[in-house]
C-alpha positions in Angstrom: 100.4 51.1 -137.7 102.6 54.0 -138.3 106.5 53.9 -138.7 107.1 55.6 -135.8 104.4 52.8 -133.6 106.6 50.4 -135.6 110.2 51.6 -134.3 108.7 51.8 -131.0 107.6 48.3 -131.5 111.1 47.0 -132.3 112.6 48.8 -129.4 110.6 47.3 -127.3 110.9 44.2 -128.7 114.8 44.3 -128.0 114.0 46.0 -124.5 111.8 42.9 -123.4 114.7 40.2 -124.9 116.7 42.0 -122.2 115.0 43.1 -119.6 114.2 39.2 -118.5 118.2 39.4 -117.1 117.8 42.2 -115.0 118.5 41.5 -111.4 120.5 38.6 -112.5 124.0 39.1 -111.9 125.3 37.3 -109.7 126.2 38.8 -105.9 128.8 36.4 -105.2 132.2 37.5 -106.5 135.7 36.0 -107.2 137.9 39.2 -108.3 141.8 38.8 -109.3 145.1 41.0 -109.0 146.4 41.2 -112.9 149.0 38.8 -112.3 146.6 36.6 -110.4 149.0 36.4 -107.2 145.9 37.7 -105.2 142.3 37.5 -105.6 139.6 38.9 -103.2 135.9 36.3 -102.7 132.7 37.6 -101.7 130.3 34.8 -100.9 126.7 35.7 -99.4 128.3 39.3 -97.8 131.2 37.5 -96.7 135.0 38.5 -97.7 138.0 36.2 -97.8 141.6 37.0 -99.3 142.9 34.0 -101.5 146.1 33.7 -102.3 146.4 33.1 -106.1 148.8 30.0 -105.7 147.8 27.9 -103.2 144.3 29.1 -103.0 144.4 29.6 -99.1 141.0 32.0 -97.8 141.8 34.6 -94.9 138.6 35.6 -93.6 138.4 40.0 -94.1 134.9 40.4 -92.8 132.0 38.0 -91.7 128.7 36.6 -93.4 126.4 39.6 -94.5 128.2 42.6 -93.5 129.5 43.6 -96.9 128.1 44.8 -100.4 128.6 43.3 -103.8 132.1 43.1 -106.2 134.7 44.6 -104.0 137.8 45.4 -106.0 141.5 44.5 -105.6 144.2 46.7 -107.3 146.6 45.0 -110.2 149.7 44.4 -107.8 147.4 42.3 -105.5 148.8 44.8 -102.0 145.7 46.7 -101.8 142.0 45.5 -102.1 138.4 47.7 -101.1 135.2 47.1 -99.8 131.8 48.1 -99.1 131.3 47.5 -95.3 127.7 47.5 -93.7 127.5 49.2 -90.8 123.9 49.3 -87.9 123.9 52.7 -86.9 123.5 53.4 -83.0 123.6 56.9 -83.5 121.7 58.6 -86.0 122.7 62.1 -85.8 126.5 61.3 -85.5 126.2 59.0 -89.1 124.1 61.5 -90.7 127.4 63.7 -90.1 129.6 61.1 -92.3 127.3 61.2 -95.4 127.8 63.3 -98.4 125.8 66.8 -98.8 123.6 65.7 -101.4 122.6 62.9 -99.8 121.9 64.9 -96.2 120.3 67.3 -98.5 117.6 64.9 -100.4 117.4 62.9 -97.4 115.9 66.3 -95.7 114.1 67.6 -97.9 111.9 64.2 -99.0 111.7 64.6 -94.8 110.0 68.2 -95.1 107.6 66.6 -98.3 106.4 63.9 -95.8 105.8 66.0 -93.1 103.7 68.3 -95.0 101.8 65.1 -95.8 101.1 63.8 -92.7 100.1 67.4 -91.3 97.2 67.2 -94.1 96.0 63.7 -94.3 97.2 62.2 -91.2 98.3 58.8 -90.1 96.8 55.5 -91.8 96.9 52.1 -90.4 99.3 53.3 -88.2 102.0 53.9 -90.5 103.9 56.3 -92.3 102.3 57.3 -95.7 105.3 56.9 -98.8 107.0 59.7 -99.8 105.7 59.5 -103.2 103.0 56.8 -104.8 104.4 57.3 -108.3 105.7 54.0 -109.8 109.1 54.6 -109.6 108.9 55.2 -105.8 112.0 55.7 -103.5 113.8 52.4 -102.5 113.3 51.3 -98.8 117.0 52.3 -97.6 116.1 56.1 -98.6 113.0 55.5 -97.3 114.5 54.6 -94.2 117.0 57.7 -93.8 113.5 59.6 -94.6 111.4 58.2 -91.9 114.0 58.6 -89.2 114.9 62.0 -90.0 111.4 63.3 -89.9 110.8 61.5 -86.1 114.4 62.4 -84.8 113.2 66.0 -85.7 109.5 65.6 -85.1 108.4 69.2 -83.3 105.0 68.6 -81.2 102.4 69.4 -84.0 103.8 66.9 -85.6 104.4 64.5 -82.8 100.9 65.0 -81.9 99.6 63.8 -85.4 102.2 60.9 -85.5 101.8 60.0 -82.1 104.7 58.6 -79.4 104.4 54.8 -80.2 105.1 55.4 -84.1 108.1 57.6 -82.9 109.7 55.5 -80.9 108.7 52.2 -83.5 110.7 54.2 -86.0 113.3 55.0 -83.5 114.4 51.8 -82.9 114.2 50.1 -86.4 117.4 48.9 -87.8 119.4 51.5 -90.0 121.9 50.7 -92.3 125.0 52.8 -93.2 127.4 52.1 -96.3 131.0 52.5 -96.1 133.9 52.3 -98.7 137.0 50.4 -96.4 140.8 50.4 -98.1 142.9 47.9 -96.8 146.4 46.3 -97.6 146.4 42.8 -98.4 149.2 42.4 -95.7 147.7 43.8 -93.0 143.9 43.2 -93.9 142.4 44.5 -90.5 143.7 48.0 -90.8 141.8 49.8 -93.1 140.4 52.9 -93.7 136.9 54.2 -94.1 136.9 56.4 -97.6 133.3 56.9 -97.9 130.0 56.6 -96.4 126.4 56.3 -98.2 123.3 55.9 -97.2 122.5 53.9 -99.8 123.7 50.8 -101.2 127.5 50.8 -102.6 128.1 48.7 -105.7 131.2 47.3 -107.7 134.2 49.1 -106.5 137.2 49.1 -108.6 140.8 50.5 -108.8 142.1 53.2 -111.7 144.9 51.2 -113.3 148.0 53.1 -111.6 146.0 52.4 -107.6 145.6 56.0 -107.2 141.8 56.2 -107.4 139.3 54.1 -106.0 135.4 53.9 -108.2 132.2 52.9 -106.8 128.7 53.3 -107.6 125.7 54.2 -105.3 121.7 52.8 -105.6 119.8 55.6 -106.8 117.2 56.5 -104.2 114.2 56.4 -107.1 113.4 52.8 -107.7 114.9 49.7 -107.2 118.6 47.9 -107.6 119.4 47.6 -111.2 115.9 49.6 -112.7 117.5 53.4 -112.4 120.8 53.6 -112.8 123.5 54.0 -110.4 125.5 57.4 -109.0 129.2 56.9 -109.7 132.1 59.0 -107.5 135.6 58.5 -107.4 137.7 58.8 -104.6 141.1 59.9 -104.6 144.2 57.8 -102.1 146.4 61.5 -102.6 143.5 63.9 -101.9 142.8 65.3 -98.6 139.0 65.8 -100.1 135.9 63.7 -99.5 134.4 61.6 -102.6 133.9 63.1 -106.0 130.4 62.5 -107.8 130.8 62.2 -111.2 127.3 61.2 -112.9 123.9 60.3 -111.9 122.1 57.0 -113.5 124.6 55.6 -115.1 125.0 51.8 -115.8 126.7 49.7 -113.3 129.6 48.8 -115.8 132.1 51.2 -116.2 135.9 51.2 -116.5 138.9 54.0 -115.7 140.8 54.5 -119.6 144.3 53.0 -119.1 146.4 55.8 -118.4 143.8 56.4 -115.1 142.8 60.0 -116.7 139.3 59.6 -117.6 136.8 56.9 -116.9 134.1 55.6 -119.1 130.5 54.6 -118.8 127.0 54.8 -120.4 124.4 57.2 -119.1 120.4 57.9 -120.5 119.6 60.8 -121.4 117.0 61.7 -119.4 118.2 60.8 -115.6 114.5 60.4 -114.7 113.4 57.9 -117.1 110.5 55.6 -117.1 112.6 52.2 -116.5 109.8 50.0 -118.3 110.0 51.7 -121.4 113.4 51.4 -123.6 115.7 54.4 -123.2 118.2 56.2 -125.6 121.5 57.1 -124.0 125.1 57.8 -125.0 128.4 55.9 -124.1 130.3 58.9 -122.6 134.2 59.5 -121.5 134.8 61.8 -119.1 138.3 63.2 -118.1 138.8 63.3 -114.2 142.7 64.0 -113.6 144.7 67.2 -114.8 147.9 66.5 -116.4 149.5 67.4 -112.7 147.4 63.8 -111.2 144.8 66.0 -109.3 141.0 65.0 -109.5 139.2 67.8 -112.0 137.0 68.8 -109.3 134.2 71.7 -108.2 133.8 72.3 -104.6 129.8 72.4 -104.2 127.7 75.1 -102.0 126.5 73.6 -98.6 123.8 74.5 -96.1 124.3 72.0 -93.8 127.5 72.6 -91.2 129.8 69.6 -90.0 128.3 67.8 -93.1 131.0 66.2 -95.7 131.0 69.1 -99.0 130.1 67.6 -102.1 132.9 67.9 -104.8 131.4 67.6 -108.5 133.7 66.2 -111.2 133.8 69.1 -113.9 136.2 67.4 -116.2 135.4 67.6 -120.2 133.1 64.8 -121.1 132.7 63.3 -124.7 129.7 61.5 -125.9 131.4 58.8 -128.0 128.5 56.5 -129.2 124.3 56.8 -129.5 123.2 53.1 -127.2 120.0 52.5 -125.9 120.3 52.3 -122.0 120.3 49.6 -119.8 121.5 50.2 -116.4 122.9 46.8 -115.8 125.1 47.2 -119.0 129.0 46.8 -118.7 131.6 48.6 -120.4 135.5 47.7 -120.9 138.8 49.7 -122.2 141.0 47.2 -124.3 143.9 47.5 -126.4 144.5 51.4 -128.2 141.6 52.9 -125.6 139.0 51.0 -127.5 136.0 50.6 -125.6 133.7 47.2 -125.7 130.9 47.9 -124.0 127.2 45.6 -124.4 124.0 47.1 -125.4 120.9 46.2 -127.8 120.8 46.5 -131.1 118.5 47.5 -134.1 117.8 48.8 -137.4 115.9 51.0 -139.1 114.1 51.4 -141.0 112.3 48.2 -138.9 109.2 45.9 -139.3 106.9 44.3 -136.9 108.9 41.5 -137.4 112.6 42.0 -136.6 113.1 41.0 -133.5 116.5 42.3 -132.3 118.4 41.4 -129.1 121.6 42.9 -127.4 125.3 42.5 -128.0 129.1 42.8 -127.6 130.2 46.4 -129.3 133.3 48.1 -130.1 134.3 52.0 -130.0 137.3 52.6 -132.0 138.8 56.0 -131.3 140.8 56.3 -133.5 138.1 56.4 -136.3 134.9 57.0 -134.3 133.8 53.8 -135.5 131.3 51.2 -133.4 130.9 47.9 -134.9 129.4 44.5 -133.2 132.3 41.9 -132.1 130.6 38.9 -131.7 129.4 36.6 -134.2 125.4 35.1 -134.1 126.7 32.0 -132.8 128.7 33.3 -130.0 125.3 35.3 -129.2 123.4 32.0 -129.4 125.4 30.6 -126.9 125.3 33.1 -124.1 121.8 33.0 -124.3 121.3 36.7 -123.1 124.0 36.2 -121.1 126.2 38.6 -123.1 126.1 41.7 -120.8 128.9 39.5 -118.2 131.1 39.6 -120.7 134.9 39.4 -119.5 137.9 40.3 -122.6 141.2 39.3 -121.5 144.2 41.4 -120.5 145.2 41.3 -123.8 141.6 42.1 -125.5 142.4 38.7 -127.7 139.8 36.7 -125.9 136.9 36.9 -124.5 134.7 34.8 -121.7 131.3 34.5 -122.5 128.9 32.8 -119.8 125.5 31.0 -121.0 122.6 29.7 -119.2 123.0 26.8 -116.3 126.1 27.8 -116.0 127.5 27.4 -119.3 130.8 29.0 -120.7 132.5 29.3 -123.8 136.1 31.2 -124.6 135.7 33.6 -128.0 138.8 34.5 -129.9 138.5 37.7 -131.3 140.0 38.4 -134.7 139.9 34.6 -135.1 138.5 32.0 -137.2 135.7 30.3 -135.1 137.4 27.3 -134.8 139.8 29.2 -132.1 137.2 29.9 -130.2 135.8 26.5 -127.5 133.5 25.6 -125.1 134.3 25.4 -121.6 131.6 24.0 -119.9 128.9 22.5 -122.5 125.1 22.0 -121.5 125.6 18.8 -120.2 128.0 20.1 -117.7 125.4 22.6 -117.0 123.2 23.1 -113.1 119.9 21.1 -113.6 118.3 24.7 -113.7 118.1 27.5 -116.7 119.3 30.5 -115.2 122.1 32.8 -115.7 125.6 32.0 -114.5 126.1 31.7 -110.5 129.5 33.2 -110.5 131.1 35.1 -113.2 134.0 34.0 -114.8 137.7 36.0 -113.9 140.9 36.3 -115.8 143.8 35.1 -113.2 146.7 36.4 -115.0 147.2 36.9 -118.6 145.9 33.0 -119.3 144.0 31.3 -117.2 140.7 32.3 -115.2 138.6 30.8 -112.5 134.8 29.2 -113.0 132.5 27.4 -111.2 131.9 23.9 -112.4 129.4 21.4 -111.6 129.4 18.5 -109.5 129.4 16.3 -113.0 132.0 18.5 -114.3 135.3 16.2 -116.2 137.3 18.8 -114.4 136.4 17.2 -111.2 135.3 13.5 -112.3 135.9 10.8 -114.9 132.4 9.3 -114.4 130.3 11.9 -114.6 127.6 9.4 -113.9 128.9 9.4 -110.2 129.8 13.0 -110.2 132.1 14.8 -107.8 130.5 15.8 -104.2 130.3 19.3 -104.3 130.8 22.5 -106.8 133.8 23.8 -106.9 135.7 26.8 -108.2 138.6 25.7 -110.6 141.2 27.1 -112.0 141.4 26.2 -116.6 143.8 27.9 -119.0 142.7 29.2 -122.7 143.4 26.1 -124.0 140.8 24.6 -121.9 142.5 22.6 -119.4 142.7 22.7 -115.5 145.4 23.7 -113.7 144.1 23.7 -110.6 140.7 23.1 -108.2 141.3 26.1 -106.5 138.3 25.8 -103.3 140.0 21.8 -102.8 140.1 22.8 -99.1 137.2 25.3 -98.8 134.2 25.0 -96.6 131.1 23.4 -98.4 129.3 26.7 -97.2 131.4 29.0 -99.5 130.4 26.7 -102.5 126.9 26.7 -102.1 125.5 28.1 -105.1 
């Protein structure tokens, strides 16, 4: 075996440690204003306001009509949303969605027609777009198939026939929309944005004047090729800026809201089951006068929503190798902790290396690990949903059945403690249900087990139900924050 068969072997290696987590981040969401006066629950497509101190739910939208991790802003008055939308009316929606979209949505439309012309129908179907392994995911697919009947001339009626038309025709369509909304007055929002495809893990720049969100990719499935991030702007009369393509769903706006952060491969259209080099990058998006850095694109389609491209100087701080379900963070000083896998060279068939917590010091250029072998043990490849602290002196670190454990940066390990041990743990080995939150500057909300001695002195005879608590650093509750919740928001 050659050297370079045996650095491919040790990537790989590290790849597959990994790769076993995608797909397993939690849905379900509990998110917090910085002061933790406010926090914002998404349970099963669900969204409830709860109010920090009393822990109260008022119901935003109902079960199953809105995407993943909404975001709240740090003074807890505005919060965002991804709402799902069944369109009625297919030409009016295509009007809301961005140029680019329209544009591949069209074109994959013209590829498929072409197809059918030559081989025809089969099984009385639709033939895929593409039979390549990284085919396009069934919303795109969807826009696709609709497009090319709502625009079917009669050659191509003829070949299709009426039924498959009119099958197509009335299958149910799904449109994505990004919803802004004051806390006080939840029920009068705004729509922002609108995608065909799903919207992901929307969060706030620190001073509430932009709002992030990524996009699925319309190559592959959730969490195997990246994401597409835009920012929108609350003081620009302009539609959504795109930013990157395939980058990893973490990513974080640098404190003073100017630039925004986020790890990208380097090769957009890479083979996800193969490991894949990529850079931790920080882009500049706002021009010393607040205004988005921004390129109005050329478009060919009329009444459709211009596409505005992000042209702001990029760095490329740090060499990773890419995972697209990776998460970055700015702390204290604009340094960046951001997870990824590790390995060294030169490298045997026997190193077997794994992922970890890193650090990007700007100031020197620096990236060194953060966490110590033991805190990696504990996490049990659970490092990737990490969570530092406002302060970037702490850090929550989730492990298997539900495990979590508080790491003190800086610290001698015996600051750092266990939250919930294994024998607080759910009966089954899988990654955490519901992320751990920082609520303020010192305490953060978990989900704890029936058996938990947050909720019962006899754990023999546990507690009736999960529950979401509220614990401080030190380790001790302050508060079981879903007391008066439905049993069907704690279902997990």
């Amino acid at each position: 075996m050659n050297k370079k068969n045996i650095v491919t072997l040790s990537l790989v290696t590290a790849y597959t440690a990994v790769i076993l987590i995608a797909g397993c981040i939690p849905e379900d969401s509990l998110q917090w204003s910085r002061d933790g006066s406010m926090g914002i629950y998404s349970k099963n497509g669900a969204l409830f306001l709860v109010d920090g101190t009393s822990g109260s739910l008022t119901q935003v939208a109902a079960k199953k009509t809105t995407t993943p991790w909404p975001g709240i802003t740090r003074d807890g008055s505005l919060f965002a949303y991804g709402q799902i939308v069944k369109v009625d009316n297919f030409n009016d929606a295509l009007k809301l969605l961005p140029e680019n979209q329209v544009r591949e949505i069209r074109n994959h439309a013209e590829v498929l027609k072409q197809k059918i012309l030559k081989e025809g129908i089969v099984n009385g179907k639709l033939p895929p777009i593409s039979k390549s392994k990284d085919a396009f995911n069934e919303q795109h697919t969807s826009w696709v198939d609709r497009y090319l009947v709502e625009n079917a001339d009669t050659l191509l009626a003829n070949r299709t026939g009426l039924d498959l038309i009119k099958k197509i025709k009335e299958k149910e369509l799904e449109l994505f929309q990004l919803v802004l909304s004051p806390t006080a007055s939840y029920n009068t929002g705004q729509v922002l944005a609108s995608s065909s495809q799903m919207l992901w893990r929307i969060r706030f720049s620190p001073n509430s004047k932009l709002i992030a969100y990524v996009t699925d990719r319309a190559r592959g499935k959730s969490f195997e090729s990246g994401f597409d991030l835009y920012v929108v702007s609350q003081t620009e009369n302009i539609p959504p800026v795109f930013v990157e393509s395939a980058v990893a769903l973490g990513y974080d706006f640098r404190p003073d809201s100017k630039a925004i952060a986020y790890m990208k491969p380097v090769d957009e259209n890479f083979d996800n089951e193969k490991f894949t080099l990529g850079s931790l990058v920080e882009r500049t998006i706002v021009r010393s006068n607040g205004t988005l850095i921004v390129t109005k694109a050329n478009t060919d389609i009329s009444e459709i929503p211009t596409v505005y491209k992000c042209t702001g100087p990029s760095k490329e701080l740090a060499g990773v190798i890419y995972y697209s379900w990776m998460y970055l963070y700015y702390a204290r000083d604009n340094r960046i902790f951001f997870s990824s896998a590790k390995m060294s060279l030169p490298s045997s068939k026997l190193d077997t290396e794994k992922g970890t917590v890193f650090c990007y010091d700007p100031l020197t250029g620096a990236v060194g690990e953060i966490l110590p072998q033991v805190a990696l043990d504990f996490t049990q490849g659970n490092f990737y949903m990490f969570q530092p602290s406002h302060n970037s002196r702490k850090m929550l670190l989730p492990g298997n059945k539900n495990t979590l454990g508080i790491y003190a940066l800086g610290q001698d390990i015996e600051s750092s403690k266990i939250i919930i041990d294994a024998n607080e743990g759910f009966s089954d080995d899988s990654p955490p249900k519901l992320i751990a939150e920082w609520k303020g500057a010192n305490e953060f909300s978990c989900l704890v087990p029936e058996n938990s001695h947050y909720l019962t002195n006899e754990p023999n005879i546990p507690h009736h139900r999960k529950e979401i608590v509220i614990i401080d650093a030190k380790g001790n509750l302050k508060q079981v924050l879903s007391r008066e919740w439905h049993d069907d928001l704690l279902e997990f």
